[in-house]
C-alpha positions in Angstrom: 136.4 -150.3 -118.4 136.9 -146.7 -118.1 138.2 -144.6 -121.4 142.0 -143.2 -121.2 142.0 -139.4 -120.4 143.2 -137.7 -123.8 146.6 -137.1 -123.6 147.5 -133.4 -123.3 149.9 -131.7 -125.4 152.7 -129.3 -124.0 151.8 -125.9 -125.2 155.2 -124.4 -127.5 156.8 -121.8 -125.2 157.6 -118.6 -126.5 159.9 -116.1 -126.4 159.3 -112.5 -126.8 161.7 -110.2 -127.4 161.3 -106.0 -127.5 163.1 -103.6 -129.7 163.7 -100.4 -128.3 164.7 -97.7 -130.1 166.6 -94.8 -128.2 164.9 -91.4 -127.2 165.7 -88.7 -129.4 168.9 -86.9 -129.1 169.8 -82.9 -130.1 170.6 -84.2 -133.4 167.5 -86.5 -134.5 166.5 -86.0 -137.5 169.0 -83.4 -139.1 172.2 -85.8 -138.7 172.9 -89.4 -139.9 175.2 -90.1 -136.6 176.0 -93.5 -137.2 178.2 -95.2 -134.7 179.9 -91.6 -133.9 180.8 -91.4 -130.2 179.6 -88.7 -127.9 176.3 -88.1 -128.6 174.0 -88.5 -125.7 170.0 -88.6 -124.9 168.3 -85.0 -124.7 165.8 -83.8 -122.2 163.3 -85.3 -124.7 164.8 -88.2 -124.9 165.6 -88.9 -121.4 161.9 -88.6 -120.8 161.2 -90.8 -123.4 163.3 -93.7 -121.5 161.8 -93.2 -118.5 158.5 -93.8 -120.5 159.8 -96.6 -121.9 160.4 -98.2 -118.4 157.1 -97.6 -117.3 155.3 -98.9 -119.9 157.4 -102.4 -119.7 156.4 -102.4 -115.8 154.2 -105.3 -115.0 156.6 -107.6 -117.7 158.9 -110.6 -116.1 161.7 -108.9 -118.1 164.8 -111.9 -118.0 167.4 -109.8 -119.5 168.3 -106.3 -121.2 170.5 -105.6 -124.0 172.1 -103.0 -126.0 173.9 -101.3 -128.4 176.9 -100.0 -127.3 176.6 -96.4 -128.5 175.6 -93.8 -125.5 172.5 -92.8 -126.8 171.2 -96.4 -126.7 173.1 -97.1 -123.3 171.0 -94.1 -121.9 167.9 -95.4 -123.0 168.1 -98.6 -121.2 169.3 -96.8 -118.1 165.7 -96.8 -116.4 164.6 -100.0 -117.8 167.4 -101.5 -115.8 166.8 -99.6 -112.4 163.4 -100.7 -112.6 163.9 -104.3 -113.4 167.0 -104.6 -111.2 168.9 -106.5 -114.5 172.2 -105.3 -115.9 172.3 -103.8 -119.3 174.3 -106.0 -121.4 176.1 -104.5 -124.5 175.7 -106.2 -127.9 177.1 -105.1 -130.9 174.7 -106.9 -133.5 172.5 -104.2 -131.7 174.3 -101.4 -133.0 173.4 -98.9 -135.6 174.3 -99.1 -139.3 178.0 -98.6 -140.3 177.1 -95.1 -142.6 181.0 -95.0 -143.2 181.7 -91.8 -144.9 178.1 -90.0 -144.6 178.5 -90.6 -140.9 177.9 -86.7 -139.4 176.9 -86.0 -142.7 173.3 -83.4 -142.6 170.4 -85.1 -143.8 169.5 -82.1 -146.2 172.8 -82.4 -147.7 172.1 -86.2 -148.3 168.8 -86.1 -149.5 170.4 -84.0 -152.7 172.6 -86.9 -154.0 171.5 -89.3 -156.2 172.1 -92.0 -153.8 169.4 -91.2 -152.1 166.9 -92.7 -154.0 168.4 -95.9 -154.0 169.1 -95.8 -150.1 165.0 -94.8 -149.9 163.6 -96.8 -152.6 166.3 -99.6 -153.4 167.8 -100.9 -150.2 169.4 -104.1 -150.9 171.6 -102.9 -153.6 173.0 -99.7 -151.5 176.1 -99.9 -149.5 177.3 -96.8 -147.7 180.4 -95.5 -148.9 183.1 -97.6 -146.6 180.5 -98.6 -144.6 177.9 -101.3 -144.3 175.7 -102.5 -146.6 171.8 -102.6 -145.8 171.8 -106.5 -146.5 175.0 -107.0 -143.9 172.6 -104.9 -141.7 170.1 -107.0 -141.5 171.8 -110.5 -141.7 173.6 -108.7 -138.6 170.3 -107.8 -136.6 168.5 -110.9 -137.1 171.5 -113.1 -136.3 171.6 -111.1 -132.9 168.6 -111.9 -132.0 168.4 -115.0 -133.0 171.2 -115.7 -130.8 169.2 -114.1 -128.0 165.9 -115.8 -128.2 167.5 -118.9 -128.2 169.4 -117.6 -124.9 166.4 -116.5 -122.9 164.3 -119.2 -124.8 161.0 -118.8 -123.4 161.6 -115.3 -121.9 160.7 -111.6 -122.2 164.0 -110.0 -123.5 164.3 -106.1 -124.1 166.7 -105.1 -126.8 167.8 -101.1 -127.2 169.2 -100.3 -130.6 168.4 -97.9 -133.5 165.7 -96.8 -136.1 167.1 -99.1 -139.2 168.4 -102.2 -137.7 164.5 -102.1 -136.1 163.0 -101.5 -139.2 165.2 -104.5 -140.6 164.7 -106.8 -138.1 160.4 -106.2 -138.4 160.7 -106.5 -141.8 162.9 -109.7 -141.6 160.1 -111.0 -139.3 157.3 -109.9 -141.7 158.7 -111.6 -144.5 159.0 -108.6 -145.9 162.1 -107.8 -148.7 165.0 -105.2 -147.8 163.6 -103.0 -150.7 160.2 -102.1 -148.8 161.5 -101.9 -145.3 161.7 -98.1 -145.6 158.0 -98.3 -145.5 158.3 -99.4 -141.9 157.9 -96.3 -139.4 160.0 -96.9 -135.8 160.5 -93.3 -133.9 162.1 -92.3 -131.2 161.2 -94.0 -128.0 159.3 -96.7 -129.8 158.8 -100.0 -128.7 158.1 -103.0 -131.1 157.4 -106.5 -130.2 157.9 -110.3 -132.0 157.4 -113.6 -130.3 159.0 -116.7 -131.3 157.0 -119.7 -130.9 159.0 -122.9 -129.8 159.5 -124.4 -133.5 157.8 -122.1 -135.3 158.4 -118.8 -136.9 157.9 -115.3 -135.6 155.4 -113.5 -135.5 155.5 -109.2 -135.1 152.9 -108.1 -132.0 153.0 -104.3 -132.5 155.3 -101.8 -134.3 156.4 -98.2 -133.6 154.1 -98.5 -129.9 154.9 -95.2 -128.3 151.5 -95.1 -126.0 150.2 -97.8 -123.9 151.2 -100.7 -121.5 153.2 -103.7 -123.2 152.5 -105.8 -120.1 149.2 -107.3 -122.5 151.9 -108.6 -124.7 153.2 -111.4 -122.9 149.1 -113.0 -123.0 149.5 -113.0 -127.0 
């Protein structure tokens, strides 16, 4: 009698999903532009999206999605001529609501007392009719939660901005709101999680500004 074969289980698909920040713009780093209108990619940062889309090349990208602010629109642009796929807008991909700081000078913000508590105390800071950094992140995670389970098993590509990143890494992390300023995500960066099929998440790089993501996909 000859022994059964050993049954084979079905290996979990995953779903990995890349966060995008946008290239830099004539104001990075000076200005907290919030959700302001108008301001667009600069020669720098155009150059960074065009990176961007190289470096994804070699992916099975399923879909691309954004904020809907310019700057983040931009960024996408070459990612989508490469890949052929529409760039869909998604507002729980959109920047922080600063409320009244938004336009506001950095210098000029770094001088109020609220700045320590934005820097070292995140969870209990809300901008000044604006958002707080806890509806932030409950925001960004929700989004692409939504996503992952609407490309389950895909490579989606996600362009949005430098704090809702930072929230949704440290989400994935497990790491609390109040250390997520510790998390670096520039210009032009990509960062990476896959989602195993009934499991949790698990972050593949962070702040990646330099080599092919195609590797990705294999981990």
């Amino acid at each position: 009698m000859t022994a059964a074969a050993p049954s084979m289980k079905a290996t979990p698909r995953s779903t990995l999903l890349f966060l995008v920040r946008h290239g830099e713009t004539p104001t990075t780093g000076t200005v907290l532009p919030g959700r302001a209108p108008g301001l667009h990619l600069s020669d720098r940062g155009r150059v960074q999206a065009e990176r961007v889309a190289e470096r994804l090349a070699g992916l099975a990208v399923d879909a691309i999605y954004s904020s809907p602010l310019e700057r983040t629109r931009e960024t996408a642009e070459p990612t989508s001529a490469r890949t052929g796929l529409p760039v869909n807008e998604d507002a729980g991909l959109i920047e922080c609501d600063f409320g009244e700081w938004t336009g506001s000078a950095l210098a000029d913000l770094a001088g109020l007392p609220q700045w320590q508590t934005v820097q070292h105390s995140p969870s209990a800071f809300r901008f000044p009719d604006g958002e707080s950094f806890a509806e932030m992140q409950a925001r960004i995670v929700g989004a692409l939660e939504a996503l992952r389970t609407a490309h389950a098993g895909g490579v989606v590509v996600c362009f949005s901005h430098a704090d809702p990143i930072k929230a949704a890494v440290a989400h994935a992390l497990g790491t609390q709101l109040d250390q997520f300023q510790r998390i670096v995500v520039s210009p032009g960066s990509v960062s990476a999680i896959s989602y195993a099929e009934g499991g949790g998440p698990a972050v593949l790089t962070v702040n990646s500004t330099l080599e092919p993501l195609s590797g990705l996909r294999a981990s």
